[in-house]
TORKOL-4160 file (C-alpha; in steps of 0.2 Angstrom, whole numbers, padded with zeros to 4 digits, m for minus):
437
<pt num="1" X="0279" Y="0057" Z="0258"/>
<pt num="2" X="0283" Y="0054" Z="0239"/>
<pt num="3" X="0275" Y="0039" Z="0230"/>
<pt num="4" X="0283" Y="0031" Z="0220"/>
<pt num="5" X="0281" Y="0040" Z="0204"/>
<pt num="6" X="0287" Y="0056" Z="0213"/>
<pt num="7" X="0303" Y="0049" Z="0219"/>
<pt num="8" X="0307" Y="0042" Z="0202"/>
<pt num="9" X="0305" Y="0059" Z="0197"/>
<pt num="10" X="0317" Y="0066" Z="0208"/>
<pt num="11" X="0329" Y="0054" Z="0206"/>
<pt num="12" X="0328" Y="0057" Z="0184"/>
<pt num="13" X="0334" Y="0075" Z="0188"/>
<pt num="14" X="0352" Y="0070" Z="0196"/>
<pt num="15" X="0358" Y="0072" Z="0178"/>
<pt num="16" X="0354" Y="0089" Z="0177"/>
<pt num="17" X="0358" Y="0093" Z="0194"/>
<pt num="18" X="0375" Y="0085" Z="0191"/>
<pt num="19" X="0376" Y="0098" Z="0176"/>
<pt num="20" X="0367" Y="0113" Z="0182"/>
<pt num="21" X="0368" Y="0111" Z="0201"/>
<pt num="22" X="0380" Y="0124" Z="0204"/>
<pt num="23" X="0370" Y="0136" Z="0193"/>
<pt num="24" X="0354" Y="0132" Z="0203"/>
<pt num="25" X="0362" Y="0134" Z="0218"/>
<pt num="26" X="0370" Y="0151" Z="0212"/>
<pt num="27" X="0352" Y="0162" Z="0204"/>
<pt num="28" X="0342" Y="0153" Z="0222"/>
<pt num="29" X="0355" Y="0162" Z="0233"/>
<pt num="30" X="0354" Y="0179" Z="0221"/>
<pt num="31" X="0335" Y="0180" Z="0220"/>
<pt num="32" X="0332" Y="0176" Z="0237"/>
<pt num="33" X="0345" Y="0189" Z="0243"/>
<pt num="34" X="0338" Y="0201" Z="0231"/>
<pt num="35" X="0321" Y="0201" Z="0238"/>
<pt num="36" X="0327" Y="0197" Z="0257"/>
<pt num="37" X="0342" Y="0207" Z="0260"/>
<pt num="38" X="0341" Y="0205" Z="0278"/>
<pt num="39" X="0345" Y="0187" Z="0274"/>
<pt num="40" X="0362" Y="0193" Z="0271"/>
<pt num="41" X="0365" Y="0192" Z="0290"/>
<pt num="42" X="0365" Y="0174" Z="0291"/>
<pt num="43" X="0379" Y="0171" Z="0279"/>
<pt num="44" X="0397" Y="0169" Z="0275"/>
<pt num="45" X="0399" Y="0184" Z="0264"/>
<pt num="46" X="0415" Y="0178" Z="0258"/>
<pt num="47" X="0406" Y="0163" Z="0254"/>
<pt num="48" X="0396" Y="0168" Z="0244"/>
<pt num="49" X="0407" Y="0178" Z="0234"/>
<pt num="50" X="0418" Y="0163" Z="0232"/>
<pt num="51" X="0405" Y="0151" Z="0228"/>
<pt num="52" X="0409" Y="0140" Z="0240"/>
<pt num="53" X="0391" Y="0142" Z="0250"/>
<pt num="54" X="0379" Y="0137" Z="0231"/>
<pt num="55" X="0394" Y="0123" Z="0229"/>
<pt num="56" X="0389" Y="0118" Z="0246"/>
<pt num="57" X="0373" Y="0118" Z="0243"/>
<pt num="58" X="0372" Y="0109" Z="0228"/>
<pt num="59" X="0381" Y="0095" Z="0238"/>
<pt num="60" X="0367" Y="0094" Z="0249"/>
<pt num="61" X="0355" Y="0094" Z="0238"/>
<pt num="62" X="0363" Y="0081" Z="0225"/>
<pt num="63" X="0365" Y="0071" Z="0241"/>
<pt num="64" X="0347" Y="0071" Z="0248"/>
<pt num="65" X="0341" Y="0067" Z="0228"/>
<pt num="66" X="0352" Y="0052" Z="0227"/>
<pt num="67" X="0347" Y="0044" Z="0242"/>
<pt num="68" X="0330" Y="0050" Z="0243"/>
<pt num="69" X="0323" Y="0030" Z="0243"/>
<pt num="70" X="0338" Y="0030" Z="0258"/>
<pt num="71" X="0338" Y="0045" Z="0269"/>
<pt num="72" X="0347" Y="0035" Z="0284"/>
<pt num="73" X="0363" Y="0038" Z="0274"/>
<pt num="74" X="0361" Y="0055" Z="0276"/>
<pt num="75" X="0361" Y="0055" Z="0295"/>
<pt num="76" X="0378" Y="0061" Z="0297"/>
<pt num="77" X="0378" Y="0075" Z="0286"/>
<pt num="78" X="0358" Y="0082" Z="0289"/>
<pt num="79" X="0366" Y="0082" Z="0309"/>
<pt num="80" X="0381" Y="0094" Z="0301"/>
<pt num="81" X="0368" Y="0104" Z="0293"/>
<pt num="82" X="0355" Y="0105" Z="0308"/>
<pt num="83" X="0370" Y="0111" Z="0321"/>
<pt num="84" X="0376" Y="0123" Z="0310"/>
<pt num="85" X="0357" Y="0129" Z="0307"/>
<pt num="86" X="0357" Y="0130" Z="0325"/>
<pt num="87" X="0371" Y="0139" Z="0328"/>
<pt num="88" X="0364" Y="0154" Z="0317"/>
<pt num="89" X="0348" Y="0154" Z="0325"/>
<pt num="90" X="0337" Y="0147" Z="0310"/>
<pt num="91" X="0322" Y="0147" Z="0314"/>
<pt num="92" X="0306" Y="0138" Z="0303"/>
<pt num="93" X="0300" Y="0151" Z="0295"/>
<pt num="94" X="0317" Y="0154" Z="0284"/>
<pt num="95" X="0312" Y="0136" Z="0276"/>
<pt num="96" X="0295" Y="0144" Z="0270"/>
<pt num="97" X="0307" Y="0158" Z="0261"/>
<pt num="98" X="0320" Y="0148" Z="0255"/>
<pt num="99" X="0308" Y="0134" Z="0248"/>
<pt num="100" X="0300" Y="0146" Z="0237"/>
<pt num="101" X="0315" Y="0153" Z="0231"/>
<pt num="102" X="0324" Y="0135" Z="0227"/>
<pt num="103" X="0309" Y="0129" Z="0216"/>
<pt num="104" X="0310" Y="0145" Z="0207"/>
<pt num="105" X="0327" Y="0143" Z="0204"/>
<pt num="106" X="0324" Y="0125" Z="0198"/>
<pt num="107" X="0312" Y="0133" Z="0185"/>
<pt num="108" X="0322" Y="0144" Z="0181"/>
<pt num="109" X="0339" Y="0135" Z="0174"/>
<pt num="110" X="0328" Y="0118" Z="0171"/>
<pt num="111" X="0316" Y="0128" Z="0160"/>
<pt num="112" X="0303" Y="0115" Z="0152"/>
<pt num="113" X="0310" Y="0098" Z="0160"/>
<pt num="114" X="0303" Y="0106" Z="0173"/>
<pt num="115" X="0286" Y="0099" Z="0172"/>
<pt num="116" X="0271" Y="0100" Z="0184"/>
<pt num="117" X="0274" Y="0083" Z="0188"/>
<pt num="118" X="0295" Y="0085" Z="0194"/>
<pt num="119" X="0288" Y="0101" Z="0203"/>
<pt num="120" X="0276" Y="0093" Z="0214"/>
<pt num="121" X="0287" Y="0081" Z="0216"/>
<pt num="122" X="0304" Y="0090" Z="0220"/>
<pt num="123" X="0291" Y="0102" Z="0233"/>
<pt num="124" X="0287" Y="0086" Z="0242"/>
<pt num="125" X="0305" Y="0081" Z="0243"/>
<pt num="126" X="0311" Y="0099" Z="0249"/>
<pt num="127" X="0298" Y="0098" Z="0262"/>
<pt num="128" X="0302" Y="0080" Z="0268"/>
<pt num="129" X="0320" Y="0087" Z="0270"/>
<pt num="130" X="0316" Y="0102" Z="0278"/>
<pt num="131" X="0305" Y="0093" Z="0291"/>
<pt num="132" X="0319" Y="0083" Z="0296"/>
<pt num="133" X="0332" Y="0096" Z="0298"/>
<pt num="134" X="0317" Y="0107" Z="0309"/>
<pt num="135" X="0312" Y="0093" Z="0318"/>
<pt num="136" X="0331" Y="0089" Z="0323"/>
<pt num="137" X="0335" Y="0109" Z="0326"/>
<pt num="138" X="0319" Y="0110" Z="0339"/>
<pt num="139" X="0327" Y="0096" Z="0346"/>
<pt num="140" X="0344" Y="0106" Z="0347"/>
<pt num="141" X="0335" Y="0121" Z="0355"/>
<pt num="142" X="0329" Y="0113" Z="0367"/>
<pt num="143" X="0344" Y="0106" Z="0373"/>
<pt num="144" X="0351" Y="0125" Z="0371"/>
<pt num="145" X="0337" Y="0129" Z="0386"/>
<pt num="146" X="0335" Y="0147" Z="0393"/>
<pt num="147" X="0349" Y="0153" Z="0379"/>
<pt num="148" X="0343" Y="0154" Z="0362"/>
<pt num="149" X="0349" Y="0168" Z="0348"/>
<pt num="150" X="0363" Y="0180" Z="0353"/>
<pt num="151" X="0372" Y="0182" Z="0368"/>
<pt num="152" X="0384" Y="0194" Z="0373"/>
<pt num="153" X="0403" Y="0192" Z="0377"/>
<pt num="154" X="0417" Y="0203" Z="0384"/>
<pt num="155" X="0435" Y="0200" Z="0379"/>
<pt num="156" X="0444" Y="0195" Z="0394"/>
<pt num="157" X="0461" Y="0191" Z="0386"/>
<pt num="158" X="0468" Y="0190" Z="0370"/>
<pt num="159" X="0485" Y="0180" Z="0369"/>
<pt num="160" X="0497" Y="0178" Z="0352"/>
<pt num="161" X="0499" Y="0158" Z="0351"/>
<pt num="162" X="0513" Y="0158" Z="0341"/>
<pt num="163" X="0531" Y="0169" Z="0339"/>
<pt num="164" X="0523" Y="0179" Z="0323"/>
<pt num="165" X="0507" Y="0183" Z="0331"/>
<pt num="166" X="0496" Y="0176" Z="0317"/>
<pt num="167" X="0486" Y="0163" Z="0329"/>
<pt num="168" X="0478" Y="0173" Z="0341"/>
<pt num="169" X="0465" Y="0164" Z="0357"/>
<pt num="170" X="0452" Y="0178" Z="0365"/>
<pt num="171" X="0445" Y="0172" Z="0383"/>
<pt num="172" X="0427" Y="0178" Z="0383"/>
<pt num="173" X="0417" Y="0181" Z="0397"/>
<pt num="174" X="0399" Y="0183" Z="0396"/>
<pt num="175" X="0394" Y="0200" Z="0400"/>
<pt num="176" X="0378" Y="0194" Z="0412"/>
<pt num="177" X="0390" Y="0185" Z="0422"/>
<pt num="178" X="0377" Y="0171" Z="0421"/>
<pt num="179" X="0386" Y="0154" Z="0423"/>
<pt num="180" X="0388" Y="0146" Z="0404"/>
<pt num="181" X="0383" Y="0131" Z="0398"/>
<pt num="182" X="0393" Y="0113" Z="0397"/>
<pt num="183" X="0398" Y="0111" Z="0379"/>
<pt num="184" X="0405" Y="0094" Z="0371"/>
<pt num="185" X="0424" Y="0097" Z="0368"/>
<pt num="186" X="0428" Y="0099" Z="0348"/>
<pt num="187" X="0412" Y="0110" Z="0347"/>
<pt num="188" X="0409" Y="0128" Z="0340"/>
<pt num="189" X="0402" Y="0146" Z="0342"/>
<pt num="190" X="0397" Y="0158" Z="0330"/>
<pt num="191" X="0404" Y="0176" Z="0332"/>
<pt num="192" X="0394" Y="0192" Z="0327"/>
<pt num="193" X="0404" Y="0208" Z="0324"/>
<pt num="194" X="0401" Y="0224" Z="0313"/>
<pt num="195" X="0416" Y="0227" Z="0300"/>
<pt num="196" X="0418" Y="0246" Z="0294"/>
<pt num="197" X="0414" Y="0247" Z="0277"/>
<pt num="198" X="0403" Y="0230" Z="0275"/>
<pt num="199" X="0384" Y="0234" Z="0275"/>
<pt num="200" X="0380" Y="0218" Z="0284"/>
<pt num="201" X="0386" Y="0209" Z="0299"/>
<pt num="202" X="0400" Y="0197" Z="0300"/>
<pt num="203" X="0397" Y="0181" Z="0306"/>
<pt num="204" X="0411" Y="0165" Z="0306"/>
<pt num="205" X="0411" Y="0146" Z="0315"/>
<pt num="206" X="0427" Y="0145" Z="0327"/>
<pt num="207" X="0429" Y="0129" Z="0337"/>
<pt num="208" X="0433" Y="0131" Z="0356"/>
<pt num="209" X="0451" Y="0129" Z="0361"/>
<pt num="210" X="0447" Y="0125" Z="0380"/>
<pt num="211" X="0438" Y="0113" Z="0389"/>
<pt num="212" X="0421" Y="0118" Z="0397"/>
<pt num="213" X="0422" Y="0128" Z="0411"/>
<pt num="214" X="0407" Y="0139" Z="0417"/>
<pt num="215" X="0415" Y="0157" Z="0419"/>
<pt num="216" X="0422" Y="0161" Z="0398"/>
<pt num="217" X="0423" Y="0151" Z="0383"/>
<pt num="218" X="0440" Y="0152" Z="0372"/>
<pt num="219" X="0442" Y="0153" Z="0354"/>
<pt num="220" X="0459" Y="0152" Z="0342"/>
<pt num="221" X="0458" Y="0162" Z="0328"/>
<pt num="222" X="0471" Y="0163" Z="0312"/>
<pt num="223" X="0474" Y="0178" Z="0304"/>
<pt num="224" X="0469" Y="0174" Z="0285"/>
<pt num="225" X="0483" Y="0181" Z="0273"/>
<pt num="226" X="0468" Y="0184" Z="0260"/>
<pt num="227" X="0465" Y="0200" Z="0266"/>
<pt num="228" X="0480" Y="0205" Z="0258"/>
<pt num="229" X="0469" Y="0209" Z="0243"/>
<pt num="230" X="0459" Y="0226" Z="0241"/>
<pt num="231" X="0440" Y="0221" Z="0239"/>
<pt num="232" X="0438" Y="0240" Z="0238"/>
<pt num="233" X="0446" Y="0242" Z="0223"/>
<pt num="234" X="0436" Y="0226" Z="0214"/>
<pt num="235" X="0424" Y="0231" Z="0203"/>
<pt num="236" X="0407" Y="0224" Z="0201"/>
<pt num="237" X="0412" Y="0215" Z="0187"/>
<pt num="238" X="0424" Y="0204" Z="0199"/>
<pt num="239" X="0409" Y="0197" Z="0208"/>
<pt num="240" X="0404" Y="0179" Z="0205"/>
<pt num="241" X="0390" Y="0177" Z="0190"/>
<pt num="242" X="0379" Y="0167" Z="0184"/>
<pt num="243" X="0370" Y="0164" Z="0166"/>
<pt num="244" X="0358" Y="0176" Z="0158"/>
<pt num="245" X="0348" Y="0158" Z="0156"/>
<pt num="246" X="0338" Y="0164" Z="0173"/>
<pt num="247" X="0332" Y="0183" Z="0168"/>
<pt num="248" X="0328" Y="0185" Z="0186"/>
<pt num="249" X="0345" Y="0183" Z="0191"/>
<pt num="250" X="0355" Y="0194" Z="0181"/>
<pt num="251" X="0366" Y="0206" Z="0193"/>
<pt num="252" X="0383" Y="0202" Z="0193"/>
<pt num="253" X="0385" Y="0198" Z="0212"/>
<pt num="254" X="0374" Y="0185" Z="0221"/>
<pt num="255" X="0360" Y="0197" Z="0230"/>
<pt num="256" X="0366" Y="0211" Z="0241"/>
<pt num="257" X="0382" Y="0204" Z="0246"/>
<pt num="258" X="0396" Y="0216" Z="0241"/>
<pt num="259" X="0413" Y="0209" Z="0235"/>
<pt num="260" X="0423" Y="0203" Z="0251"/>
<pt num="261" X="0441" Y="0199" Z="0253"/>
<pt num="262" X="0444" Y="0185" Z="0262"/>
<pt num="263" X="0452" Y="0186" Z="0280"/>
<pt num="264" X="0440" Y="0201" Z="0282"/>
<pt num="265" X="0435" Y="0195" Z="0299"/>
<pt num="266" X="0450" Y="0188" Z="0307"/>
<pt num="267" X="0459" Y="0202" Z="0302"/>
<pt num="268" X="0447" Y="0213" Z="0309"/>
<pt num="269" X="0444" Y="0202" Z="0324"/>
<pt num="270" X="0463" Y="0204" Z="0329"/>
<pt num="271" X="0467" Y="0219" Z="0324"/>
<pt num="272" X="0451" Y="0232" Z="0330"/>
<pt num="273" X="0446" Y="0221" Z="0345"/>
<pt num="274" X="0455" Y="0221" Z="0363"/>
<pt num="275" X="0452" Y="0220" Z="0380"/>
<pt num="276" X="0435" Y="0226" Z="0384"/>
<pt num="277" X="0428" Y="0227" Z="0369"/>
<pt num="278" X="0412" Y="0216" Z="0368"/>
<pt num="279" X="0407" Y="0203" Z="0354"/>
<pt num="280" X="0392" Y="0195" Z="0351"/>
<pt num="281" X="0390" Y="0172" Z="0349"/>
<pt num="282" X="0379" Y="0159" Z="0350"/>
<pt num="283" X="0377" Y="0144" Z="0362"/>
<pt num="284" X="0389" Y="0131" Z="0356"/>
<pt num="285" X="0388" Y="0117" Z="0342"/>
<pt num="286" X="0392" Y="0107" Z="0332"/>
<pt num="287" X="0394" Y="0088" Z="0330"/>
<pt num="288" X="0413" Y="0084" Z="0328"/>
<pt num="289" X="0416" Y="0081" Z="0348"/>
<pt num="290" X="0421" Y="0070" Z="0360"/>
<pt num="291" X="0412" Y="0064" Z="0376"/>
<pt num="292" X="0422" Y="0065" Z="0391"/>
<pt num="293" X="0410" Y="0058" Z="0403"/>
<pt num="294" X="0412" Y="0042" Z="0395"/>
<pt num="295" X="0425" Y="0032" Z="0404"/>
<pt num="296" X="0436" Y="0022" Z="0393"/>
<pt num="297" X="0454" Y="0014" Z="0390"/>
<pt num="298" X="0452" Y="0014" Z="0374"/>
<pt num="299" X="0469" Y="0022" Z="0365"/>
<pt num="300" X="0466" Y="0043" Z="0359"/>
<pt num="301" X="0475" Y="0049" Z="0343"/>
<pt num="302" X="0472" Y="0067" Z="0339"/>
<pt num="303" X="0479" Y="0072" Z="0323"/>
<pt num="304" X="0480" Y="0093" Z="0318"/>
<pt num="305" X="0485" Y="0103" Z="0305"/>
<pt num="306" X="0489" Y="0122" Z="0309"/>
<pt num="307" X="0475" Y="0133" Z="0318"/>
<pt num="308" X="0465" Y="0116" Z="0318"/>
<pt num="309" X="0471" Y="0110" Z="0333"/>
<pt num="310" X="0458" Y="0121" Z="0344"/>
<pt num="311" X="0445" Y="0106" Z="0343"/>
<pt num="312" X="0459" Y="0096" Z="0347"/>
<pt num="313" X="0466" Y="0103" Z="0360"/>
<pt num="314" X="0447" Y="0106" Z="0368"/>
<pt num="315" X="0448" Y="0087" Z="0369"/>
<pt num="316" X="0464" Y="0085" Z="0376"/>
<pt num="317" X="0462" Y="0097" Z="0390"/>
<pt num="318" X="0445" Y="0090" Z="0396"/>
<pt num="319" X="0452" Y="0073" Z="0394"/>
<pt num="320" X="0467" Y="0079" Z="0405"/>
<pt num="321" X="0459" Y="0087" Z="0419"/>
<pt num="322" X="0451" Y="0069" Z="0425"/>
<pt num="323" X="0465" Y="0056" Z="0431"/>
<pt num="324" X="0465" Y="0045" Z="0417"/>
<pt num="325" X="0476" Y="0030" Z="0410"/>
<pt num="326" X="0470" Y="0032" Z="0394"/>
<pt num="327" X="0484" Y="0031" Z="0381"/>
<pt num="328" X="0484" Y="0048" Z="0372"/>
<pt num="329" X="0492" Y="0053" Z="0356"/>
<pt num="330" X="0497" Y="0071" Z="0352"/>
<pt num="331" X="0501" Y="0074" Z="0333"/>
<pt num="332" X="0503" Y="0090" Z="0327"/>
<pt num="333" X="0507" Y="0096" Z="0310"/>
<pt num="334" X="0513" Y="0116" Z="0309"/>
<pt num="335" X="0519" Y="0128" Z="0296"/>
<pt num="336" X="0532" Y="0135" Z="0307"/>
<pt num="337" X="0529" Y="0137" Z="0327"/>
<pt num="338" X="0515" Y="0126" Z="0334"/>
<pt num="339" X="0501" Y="0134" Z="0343"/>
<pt num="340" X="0500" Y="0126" Z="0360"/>
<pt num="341" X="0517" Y="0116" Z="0358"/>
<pt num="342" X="0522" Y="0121" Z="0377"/>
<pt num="343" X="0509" Y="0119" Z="0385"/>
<pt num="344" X="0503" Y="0100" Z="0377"/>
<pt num="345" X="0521" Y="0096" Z="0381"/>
<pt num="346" X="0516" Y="0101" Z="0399"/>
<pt num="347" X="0501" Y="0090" Z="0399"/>
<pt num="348" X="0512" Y="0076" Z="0392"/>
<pt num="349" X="0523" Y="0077" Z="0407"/>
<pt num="350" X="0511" Y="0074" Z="0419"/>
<pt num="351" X="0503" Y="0060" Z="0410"/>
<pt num="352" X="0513" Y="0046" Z="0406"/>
<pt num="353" X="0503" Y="0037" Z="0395"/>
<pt num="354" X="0502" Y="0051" Z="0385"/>
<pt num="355" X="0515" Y="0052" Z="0370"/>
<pt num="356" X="0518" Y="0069" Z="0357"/>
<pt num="357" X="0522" Y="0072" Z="0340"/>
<pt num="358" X="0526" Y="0086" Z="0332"/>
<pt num="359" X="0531" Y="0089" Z="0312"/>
<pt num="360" X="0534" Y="0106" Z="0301"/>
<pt num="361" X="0526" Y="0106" Z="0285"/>
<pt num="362" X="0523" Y="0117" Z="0273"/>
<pt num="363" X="0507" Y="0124" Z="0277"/>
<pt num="364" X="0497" Y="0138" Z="0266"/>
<pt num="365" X="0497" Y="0154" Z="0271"/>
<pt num="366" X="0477" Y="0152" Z="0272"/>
<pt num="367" X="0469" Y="0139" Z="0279"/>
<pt num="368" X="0468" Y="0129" Z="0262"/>
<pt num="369" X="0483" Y="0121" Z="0258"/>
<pt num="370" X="0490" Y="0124" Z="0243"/>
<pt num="371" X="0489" Y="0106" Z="0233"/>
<pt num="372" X="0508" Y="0106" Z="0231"/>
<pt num="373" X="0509" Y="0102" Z="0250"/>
<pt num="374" X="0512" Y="0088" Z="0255"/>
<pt num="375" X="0510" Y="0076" Z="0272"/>
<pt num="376" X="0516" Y="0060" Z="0263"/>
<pt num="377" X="0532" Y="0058" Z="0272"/>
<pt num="378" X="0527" Y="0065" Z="0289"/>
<pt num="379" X="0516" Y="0054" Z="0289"/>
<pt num="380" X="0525" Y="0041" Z="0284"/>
<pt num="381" X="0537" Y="0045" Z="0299"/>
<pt num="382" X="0525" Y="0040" Z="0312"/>
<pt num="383" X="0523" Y="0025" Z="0319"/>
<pt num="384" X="0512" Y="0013" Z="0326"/>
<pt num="385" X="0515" Y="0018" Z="0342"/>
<pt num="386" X="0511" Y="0036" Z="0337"/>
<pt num="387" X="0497" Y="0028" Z="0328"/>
<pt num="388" X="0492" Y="0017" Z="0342"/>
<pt num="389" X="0492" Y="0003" Z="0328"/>
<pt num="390" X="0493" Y="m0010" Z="0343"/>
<pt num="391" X="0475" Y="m0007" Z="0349"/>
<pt num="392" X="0460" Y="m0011" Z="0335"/>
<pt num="393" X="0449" Y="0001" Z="0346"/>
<pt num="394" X="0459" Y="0017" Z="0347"/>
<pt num="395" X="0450" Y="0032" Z="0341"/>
<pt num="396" X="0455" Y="0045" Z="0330"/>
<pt num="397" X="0450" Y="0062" Z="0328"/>
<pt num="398" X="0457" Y="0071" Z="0313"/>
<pt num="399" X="0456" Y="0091" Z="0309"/>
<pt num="400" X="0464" Y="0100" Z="0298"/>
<pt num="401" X="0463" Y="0109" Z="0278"/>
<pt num="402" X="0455" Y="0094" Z="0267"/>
<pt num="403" X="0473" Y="0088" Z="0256"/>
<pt num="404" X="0479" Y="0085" Z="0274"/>
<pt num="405" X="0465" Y="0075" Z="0280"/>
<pt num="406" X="0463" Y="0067" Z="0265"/>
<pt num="407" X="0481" Y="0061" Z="0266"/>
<pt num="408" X="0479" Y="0058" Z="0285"/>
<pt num="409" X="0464" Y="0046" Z="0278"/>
<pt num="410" X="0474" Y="0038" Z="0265"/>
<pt num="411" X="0486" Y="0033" Z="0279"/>
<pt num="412" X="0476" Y="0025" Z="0292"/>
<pt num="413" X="0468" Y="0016" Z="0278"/>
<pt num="414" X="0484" Y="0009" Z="0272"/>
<pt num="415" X="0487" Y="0003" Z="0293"/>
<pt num="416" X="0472" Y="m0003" Z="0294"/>
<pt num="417" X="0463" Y="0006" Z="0303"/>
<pt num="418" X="0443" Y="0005" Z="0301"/>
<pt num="419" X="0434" Y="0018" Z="0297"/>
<pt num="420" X="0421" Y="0019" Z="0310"/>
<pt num="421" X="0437" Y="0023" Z="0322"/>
<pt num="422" X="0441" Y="0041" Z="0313"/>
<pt num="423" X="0430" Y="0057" Z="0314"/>
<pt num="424" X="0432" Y="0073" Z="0301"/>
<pt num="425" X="0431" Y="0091" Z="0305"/>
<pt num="426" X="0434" Y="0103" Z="0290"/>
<pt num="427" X="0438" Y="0122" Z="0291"/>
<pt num="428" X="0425" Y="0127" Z="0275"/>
<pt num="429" X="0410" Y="0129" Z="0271"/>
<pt num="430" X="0402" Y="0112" Z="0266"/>
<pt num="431" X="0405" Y="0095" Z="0271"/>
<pt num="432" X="0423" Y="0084" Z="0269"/>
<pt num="433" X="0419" Y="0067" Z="0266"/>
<pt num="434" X="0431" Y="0053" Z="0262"/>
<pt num="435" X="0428" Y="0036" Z="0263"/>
<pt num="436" X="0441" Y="0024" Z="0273"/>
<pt num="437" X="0430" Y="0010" Z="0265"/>
């Protein structure tokens, strides 16, 4: 533990971290991939060429420093982190690695106000973190049992979910034909695939589209329009880069990570794999779900944009398959057909207390929305029925690009609607936070 002199020390670097976070974040990842290239396996490569994986990062770590006298607050978003560990197969011995790498990039860019003193100190404070993401990801292995690491799938069916075939769901089946296990509805898997022409392997989060069932999993996949862009006409010079201020860091691209376009895996995943053709995931995570084992009357608003109805819809067909007067309400925004629309319609039939909305808005061709989108008046157009506004203790569950939440936020907020009622799940890398405070 730190005493109390180390954790003032800690807490006296937020400046600098505020300032030279991103930085930090940026020569850690190039070093360590420099010298660990096989680490490369276990990241985002357009992530890292984005920036979006050291921005995320130096959220983390400007988090943890700001409440290190208060680490409860972190609860939320260390669970985030240890699922999505767990889901890559982190094991303990990449803490050893990436400790030593994230000091020295701390030297590095702090140069002399990194003193003995802040060193021990900010070594104790990595390690109390990483013991409590470690500690929580054992836990999370042993939950996973007897499957642990990588697990082959077949493709059992592969099914267009719109008219212009740019939402696509796969059925996959596990190739052992051992029975799969229960997974909490809203959770996600981790897909492995080779892409011609990347050195390393592919790997990206998609959230289940289906409720559990023993014999496949399902996953909803959107063709990314970025891919439209030619990374093999990019030039090293179009990599992300970072100061000369850390020597040890100076190639132009963070480690061995080559420039990617995004889109590179959807595209691929749609376009080279059929029927047949065998994929490789993890067992499932994640800790945006809904338990549908607890029996309650409690009123259900989910609320999707786009592609980001697959956690959604996970929810709502497990909620559907048990006789249920729970009041449900479907709303679901879409750029121009909605994924799903006929068959939650079906759904809606059958259950009576279940009511739908469905709105076209003008969606990005990515998953970010652009920030001249706007939800305002959709929103605006629903009401408290479509909200269930008449019942304090409704719960909401929120997915979608961040301005859409964030505007979806904004609204329950404004109808009074508590925070500890609404649940996030962001498509990116990092963690969405908003305060309905």
């Amino acid at each position: 533990m730190l005493n109390s002199k180390e954790t003032l020390l800690v807490k006296e670097t937020i400046p600098a971290l505020r300032q030279h976070g991103e930085h930090i974040s940026t020569v850690f990842y190039k070093t360590m991939l420099r010298d660990h290239p096989d680490l490369n396996n276990y990241f985002n490569s357009v992530n890292m060429h984005t920036g979006k994986q050291p921005r995320a990062l130096t959220a983390l770590i400007l988090a943890f420093a700001s409440n290190i006298v208060n680490i409860s607050e972190l609860t939320e978003k260390l669970e985030r982190v240890s699922q999505k560990h767990a889901s890559l197969n982190i094991q303990p011995d990449h803490y050893e690695i990436v400790g030593k790498y994230l000091l020295r990039a701390f030297s590095a860019v702090l140069g002399p106000s990194m003193t003995p003193d802040v060193k021990l100190a900010w070594t104790k404070a990595y390690w109390l973190m990483a013991k409590m993401l470690t500690g929580r990801e054992a836990q999370i292995y042993r939950d996973f049992s007897s499957w642990t690491g990588w697990r082959k799938f077949m493709i059992y069916e592969k099914k267009p979910e719109t008219l212009e075939g740019n939402i696509v769901s796969f059925t996959l089946k596990p190739v052992d034909g051992k029975p799969l296990p229960p997974f909490k509805p809203g959770q996600y898997i981790t897909l492995r695939i080779t892409v011609p022409g990347m050195k390393y392997a592919q790997l990206r989060q998609y959230s289940l589209s289906d409720a559990p069932h023993q014999d496949y999993y399902r996953v909803t996949i959107k063709r990314d329009q970025g891919a439209n862009w030619d990374y093999m006409s990019s030039s090293r010079d179009d990599a992300l880069t970072v100061s000369s201020a850390a020597s040890s860091a100076s190639d132009s691209s963070i480690g061995s990570v080559q420039p990617c376009r995004p889109g590179i895996f959807s595209n691929s995943l749609i376009d080279d794999f059929n029927i047949g053709d065998t994929i490789e995931l993890t067992h499932p995570a994640g800790a945006f779900y809904l338990d549908p084992k607890m029996e309650t009357s409690m009123p259900l608003v989910l609320i999707s944009a786009g592609v980001s109805v697959a956690p959604l819809l996970s929810m709502l067909n497990a909620v559907a398959e048990k006789p249920t007067h729970r009041p449900i309400s479907w709303i679901q925004a879409s750029r121009h057909d909605a994924p799903f629309q006929a068959h939650v319609e079906a759904l809606a039939r059958n259950h009576p207390s279940m009511r739908t909305k469905f709105f076209k808005s003008r969606l990005s061709d990515s998953d970010v929305l652009s920030y001249t989108s706007s939800f305002e008046n959709d929103f605006n157009a629903l009401t408290a029925d479509d909200l269930c506004l008449f019942n304090s203790s409704s719960e909401y569950y929120v997915c979608g690009p961040e301005k859409f939440m964030l505007q979806a936020a904004t609204h329950l907020k404004r109808n009074g609607v508590r925070p500890e009622r609404v649940r996030f799940e962001n498509y990116s890398v990092g963690s969405f936070e908003v305060n309905l405070g």
